[in-house]
Structures are given as C-alpha cells and as structure tokens.
DRENDOMAR-840855 format. One line per 8 residues: number of its first residue (from 1); their letters; for each residue x, y, z of N, C-alpha, C, CB. Coordinates in nm, 3 decimals. Each point is the difference from the previous one (the first is absolute). Glycine has a CB too. Layout:
% residues N
NUM	A	X/Y/Z/X/Y/Z/X/Y/Z/X/Y/Z; ...
//
This chain:
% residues 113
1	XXXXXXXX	0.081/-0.119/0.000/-0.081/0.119/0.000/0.086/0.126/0.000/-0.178/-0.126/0.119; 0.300/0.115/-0.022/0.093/0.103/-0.009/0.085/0.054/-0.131/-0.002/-0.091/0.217; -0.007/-0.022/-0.297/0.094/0.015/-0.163/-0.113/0.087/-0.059/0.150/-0.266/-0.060; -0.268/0.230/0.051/-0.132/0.058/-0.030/-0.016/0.181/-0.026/-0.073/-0.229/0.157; 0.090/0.265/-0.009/0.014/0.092/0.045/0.094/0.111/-0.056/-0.077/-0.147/0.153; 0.207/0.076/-0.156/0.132/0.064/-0.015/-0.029/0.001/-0.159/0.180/-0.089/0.224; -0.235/0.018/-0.292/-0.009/0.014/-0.125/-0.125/0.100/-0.065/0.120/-0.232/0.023; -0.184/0.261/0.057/-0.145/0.076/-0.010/0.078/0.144/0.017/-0.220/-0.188/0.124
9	XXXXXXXX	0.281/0.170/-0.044/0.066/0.167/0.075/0.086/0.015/-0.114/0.022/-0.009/0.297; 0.083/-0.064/-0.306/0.089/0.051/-0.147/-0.055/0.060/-0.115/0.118/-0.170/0.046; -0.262/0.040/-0.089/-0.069/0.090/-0.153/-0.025/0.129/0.063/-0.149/-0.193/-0.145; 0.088/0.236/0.266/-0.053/0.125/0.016/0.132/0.132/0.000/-0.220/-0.144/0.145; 0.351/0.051/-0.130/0.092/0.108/0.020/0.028/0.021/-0.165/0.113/-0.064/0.271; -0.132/-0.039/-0.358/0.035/0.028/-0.209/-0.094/0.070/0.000/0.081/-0.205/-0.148; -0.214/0.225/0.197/-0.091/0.074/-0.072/0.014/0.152/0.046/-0.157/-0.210/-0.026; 0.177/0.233/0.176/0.070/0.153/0.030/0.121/0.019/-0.076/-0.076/0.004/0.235
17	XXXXXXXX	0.095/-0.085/-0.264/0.177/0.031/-0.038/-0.021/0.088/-0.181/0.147/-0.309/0.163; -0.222/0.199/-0.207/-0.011/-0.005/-0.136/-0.110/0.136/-0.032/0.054/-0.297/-0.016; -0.120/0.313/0.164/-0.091/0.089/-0.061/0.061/0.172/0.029/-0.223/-0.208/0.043; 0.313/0.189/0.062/0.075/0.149/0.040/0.108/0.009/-0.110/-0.027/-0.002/0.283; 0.084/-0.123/-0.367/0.098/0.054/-0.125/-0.043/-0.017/-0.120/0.173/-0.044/0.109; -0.262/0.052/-0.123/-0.060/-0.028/-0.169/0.114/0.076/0.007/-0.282/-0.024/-0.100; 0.316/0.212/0.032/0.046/0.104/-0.019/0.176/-0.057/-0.014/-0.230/0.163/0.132; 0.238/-0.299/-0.082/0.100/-0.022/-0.016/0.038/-0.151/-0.058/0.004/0.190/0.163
25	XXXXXXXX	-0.095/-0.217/-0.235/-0.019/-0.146/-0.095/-0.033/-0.122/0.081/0.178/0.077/-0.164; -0.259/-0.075/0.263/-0.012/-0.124/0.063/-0.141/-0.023/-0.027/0.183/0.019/0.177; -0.221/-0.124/-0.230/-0.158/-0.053/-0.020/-0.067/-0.119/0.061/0.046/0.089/-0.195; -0.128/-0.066/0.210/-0.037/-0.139/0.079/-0.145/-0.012/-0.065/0.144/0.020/0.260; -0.206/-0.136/-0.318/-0.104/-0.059/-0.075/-0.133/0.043/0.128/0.170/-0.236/-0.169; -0.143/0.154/0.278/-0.090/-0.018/0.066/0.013/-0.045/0.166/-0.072/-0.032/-0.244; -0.048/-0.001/0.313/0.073/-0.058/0.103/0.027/-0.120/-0.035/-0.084/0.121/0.155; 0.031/-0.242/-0.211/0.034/-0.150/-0.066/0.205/0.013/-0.045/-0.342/-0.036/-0.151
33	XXXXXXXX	0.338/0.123/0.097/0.186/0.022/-0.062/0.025/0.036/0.129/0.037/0.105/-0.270; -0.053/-0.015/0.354/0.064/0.032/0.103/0.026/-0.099/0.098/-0.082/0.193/-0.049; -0.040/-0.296/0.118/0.018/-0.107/0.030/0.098/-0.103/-0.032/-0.179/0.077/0.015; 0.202/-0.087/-0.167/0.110/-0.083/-0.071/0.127/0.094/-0.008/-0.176/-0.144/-0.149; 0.184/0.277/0.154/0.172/0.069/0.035/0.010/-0.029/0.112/0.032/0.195/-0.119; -0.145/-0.195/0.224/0.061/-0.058/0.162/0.093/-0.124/0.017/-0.220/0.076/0.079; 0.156/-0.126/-0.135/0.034/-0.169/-0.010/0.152/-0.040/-0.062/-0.274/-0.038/-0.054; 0.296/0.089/-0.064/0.099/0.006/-0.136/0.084/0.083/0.129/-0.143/0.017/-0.322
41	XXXXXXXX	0.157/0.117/0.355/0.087/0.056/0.100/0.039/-0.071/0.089/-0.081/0.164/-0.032; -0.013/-0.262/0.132/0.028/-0.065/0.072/0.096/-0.111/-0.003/-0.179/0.094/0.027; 0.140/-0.162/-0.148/0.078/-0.106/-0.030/0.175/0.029/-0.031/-0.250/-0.089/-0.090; 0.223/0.171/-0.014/0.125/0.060/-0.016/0.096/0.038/0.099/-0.116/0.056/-0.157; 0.059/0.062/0.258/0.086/0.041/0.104/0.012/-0.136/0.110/-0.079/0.282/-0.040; 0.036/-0.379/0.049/0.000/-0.102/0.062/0.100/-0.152/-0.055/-0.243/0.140/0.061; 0.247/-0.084/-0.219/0.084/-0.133/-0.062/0.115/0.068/-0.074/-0.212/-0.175/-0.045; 0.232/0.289/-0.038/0.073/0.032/-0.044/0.051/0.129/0.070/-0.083/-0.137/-0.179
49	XXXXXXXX	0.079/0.192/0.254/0.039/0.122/0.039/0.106/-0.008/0.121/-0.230/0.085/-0.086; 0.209/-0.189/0.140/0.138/-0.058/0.098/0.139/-0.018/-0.069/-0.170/-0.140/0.132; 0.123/0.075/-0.252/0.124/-0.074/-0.056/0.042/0.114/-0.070/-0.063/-0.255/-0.024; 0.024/0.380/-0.032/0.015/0.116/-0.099/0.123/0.066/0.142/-0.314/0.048/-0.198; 0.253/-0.018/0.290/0.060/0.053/0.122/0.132/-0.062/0.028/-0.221/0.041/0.088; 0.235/-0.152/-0.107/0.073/-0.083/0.062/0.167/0.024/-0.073/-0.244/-0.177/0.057; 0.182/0.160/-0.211/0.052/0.038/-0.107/0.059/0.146/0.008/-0.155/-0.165/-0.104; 0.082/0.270/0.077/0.037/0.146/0.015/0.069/0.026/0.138/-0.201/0.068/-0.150
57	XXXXXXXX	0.274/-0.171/0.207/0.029/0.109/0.157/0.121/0.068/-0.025/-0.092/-0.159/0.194; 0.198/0.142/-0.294/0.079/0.080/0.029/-0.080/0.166/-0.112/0.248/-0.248/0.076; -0.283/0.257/-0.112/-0.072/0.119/-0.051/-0.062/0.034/0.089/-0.017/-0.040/-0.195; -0.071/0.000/0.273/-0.115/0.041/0.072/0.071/0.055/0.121/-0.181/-0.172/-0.092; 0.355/0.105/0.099/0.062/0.079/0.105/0.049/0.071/-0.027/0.015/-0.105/0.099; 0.033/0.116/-0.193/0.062/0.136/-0.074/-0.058/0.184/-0.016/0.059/-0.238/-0.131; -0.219/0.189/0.120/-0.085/0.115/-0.066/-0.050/0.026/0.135/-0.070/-0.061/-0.266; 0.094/-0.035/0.397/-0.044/0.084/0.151/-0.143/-0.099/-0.020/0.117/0.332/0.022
65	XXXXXXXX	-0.148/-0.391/-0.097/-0.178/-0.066/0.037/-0.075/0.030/-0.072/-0.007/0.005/0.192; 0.071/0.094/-0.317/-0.082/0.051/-0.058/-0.033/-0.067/-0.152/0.072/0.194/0.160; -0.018/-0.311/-0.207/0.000/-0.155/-0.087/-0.149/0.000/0.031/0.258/-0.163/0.037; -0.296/0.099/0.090/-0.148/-0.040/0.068/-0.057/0.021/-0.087/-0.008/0.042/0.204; -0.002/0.109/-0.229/-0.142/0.102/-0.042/0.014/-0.087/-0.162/0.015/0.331/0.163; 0.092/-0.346/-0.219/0.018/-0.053/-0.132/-0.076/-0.125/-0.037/0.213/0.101/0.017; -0.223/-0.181/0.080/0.007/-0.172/0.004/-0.158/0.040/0.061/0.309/-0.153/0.064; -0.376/0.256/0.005/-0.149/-0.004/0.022/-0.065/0.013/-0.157/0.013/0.123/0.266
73	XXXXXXXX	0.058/-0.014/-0.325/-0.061/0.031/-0.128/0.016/-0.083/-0.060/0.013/0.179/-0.007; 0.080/-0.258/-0.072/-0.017/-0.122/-0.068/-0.102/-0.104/0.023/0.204/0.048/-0.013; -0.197/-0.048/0.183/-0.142/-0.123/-0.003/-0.141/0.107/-0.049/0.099/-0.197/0.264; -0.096/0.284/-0.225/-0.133/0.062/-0.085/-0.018/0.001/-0.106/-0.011/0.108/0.110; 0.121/-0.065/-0.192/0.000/-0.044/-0.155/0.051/-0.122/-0.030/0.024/0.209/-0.054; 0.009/-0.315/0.121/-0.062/-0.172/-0.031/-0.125/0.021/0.017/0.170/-0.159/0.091; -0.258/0.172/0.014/-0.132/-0.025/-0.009/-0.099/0.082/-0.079/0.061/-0.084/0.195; 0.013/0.170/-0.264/-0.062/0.050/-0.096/-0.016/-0.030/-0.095/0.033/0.101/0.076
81	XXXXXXXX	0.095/-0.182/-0.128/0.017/-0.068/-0.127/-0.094/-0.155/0.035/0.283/0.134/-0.073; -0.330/-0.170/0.205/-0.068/-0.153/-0.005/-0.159/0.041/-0.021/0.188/-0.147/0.187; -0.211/0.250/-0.130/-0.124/0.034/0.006/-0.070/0.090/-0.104/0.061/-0.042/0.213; -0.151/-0.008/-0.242/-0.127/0.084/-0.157/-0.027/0.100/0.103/-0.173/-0.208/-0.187; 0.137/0.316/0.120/-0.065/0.079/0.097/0.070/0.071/0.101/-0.152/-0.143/-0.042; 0.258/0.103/0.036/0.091/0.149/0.052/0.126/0.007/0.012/-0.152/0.042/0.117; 0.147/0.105/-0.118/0.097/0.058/-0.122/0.108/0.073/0.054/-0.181/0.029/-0.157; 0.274/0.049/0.202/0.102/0.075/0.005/0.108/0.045/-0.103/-0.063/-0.092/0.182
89	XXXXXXXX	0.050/0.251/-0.164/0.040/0.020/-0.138/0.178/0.036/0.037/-0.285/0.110/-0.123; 0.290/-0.053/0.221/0.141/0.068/0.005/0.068/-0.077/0.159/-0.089/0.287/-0.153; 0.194/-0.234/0.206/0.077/-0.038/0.094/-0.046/0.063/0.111/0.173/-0.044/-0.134; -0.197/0.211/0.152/-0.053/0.022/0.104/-0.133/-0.032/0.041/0.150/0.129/-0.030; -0.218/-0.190/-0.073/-0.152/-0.035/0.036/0.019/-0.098/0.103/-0.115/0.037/-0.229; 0.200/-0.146/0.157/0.032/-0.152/0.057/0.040/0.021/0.176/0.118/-0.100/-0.277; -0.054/0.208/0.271/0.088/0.052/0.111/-0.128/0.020/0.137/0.218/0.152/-0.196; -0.287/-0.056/0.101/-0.113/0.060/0.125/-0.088/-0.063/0.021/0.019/0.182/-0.034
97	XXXXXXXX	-0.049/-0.280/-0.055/-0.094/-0.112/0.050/0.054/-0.082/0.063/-0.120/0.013/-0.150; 0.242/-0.060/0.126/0.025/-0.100/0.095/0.016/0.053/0.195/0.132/-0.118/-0.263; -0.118/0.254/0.216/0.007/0.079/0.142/-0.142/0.040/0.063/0.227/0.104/-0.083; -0.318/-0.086/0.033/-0.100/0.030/0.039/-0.129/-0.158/-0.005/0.107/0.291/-0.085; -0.072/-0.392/0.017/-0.028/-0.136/0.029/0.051/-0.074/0.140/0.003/0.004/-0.253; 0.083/0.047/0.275/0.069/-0.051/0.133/-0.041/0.086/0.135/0.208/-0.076/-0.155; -0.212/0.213/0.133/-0.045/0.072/0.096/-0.186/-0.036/0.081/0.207/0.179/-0.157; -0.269/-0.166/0.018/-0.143/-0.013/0.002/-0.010/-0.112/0.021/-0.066/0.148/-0.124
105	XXXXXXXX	0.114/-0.292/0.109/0.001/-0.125/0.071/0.025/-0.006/0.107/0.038/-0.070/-0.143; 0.071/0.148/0.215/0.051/0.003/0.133/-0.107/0.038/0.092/0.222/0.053/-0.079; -0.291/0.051/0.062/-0.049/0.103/0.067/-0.160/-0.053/0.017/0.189/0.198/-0.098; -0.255/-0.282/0.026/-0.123/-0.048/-0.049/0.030/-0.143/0.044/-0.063/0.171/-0.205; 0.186/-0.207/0.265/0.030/-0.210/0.030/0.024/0.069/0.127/0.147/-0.207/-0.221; -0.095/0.340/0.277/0.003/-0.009/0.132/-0.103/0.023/0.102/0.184/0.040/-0.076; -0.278/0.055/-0.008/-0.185/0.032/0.033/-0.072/-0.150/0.022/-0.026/0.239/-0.190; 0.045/-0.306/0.090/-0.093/-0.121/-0.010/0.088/-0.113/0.117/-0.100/0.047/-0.310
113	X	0.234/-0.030/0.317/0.051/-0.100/0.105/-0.020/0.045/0.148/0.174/-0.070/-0.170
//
C-alpha cells in the first residue's frame, strides 16, 4: 500500500512540475503518463542511477557534487525517451523538474507520513 502511495505522490509531483514549466519544454500528456513517469523514474533511479554514480565518482568529486545534478537530468531524459507522452525539450527544463519533482514529493510524503 506504501509503494502505492509513494507512487501516487510522485505523479502528483510530474504534474506540478510539468505544469509550473511548460514555459520551459516540459509536457506531460496526463495524469495516466504521469503515473507511468513516476514509475519509469523510479525504476531507473533505483536500478540504474547507483551504478551511473558509482561510475562518475571521480568527476562528481572533482566538480564539488555538482556531476549529481548531471546524472538527475539524464534519468529524466531516459524517461523521457521511454515514455509517449512526455516530453522535455532542453537541459534546464530536465534540471527544474527534476528539482521541483523531488521537492513536491518530499513535502506532500512528509504531510501524508
């Protein structure tokens, strides 16, 4: 029930996300796509995003931590490229959604917990 949850709260954080950056190329179909970027994000930052990290550490130590922000945006634009229905057009879009997807999850999983 708890995966449930955490996955309900995420679509709601693509659809704020997607809906405060249109102005900056981020689209989202619906809540149904948003539901499935939750998921596609999830998986990703859960299967591939360790090993990307793991990989990048001497960069990621180099730039002070600032690699991270690189290796968030790529999984957004992986899951952009898996998913119909939504879209990201540029780098800072990828950037602020992935920052404001994480915030609005945080803040909305710590209300409901």
């Amino acid at each position: 029930m708890g995966l449930i949850i955490r996955i309900l709260i995420s679509a709601v954080g693509v659809l704020i996300a997607s809906y405060v950056l249109k102005s900056f190329g981020v689209y989202v179909d619906g809540f149904g796509t948003a539901i499935i970027v939750a998921i596609v994000l999830g998986l990703l930052n859960a299967i591939l995003k360790p090993i990307l990290v793991v990989l990048t550490i001497p960069i990621t130590i180099l730039t002070l931590g600032l690699f991270y922000l690189v290796i968030n945006v790529l999984m957004v634009y992986l899951a952009a490229s898996l998913v119909g229905g939504f879209r990201v057009d540029n780098f800072i879009g990828a950037l602020l959604f992935s920052i404001i997807v994480s915030v609005v999850s945080s803040i909305i999983g710590s209300i409901v917990d």
